[in-house]
C-alpha positions in Angstrom: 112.4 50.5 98.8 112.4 53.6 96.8 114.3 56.5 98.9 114.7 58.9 95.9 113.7 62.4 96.7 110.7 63.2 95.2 111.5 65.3 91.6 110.8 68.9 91.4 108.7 70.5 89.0 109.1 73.7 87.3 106.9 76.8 88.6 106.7 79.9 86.7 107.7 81.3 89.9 111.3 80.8 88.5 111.0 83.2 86.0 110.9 86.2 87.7 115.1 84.8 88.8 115.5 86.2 85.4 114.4 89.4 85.4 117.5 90.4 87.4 119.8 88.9 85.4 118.1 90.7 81.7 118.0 93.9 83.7 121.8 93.6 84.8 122.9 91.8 82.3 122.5 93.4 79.3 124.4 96.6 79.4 123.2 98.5 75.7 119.9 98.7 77.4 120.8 101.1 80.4 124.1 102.6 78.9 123.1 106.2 78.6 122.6 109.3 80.1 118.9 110.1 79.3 116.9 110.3 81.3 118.1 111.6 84.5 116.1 111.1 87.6 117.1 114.4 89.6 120.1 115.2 88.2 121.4 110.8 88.4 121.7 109.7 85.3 120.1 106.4 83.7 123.1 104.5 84.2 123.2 104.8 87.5 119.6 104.8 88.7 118.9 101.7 87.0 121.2 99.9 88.5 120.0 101.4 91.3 116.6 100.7 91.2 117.2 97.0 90.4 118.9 96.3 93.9 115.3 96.5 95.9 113.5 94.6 93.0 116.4 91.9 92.7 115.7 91.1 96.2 111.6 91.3 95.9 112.0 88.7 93.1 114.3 86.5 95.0 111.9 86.9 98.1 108.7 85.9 95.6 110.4 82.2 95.2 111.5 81.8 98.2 108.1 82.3 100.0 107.3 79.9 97.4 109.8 77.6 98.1 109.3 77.6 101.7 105.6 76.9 101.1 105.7 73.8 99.6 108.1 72.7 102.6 110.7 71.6 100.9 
């Protein structure tokens, strides 16, 4: 009697946990000034920005997770 869970494949889904991690992760990319976004600089807005869309990518795989009940 096999009682092994059942092996999970990889979805594309699983990218988009990446995103995040480029966008935070590599620094050159947003380590300026230009351009400002009403007087904020890049730096800052960036990271800014990426907060809301971290958490819509995380939210895409887990509604995907949760539909294929697992």
């Amino acid at each position: 009697m096999n009682t092994d869970k059942p092996r999970r494949k990889f979805h594309p889904v699983y990218l988009l946990l990446l995103l995040p991690l480029a966008a935070y992760g590599w620094a050159p990319l947003y380590n300026r000034i230009d351009p400002t976004l009403l007087g904020i600089p890049f730096f800052y807005w960036w990271q800014t920005a990426w907060i809301p869309l971290s958490a819509l990518c995380i939210l895409a795989v887990y509604r995907f997770e949760e539909g294929r009940g697992l």
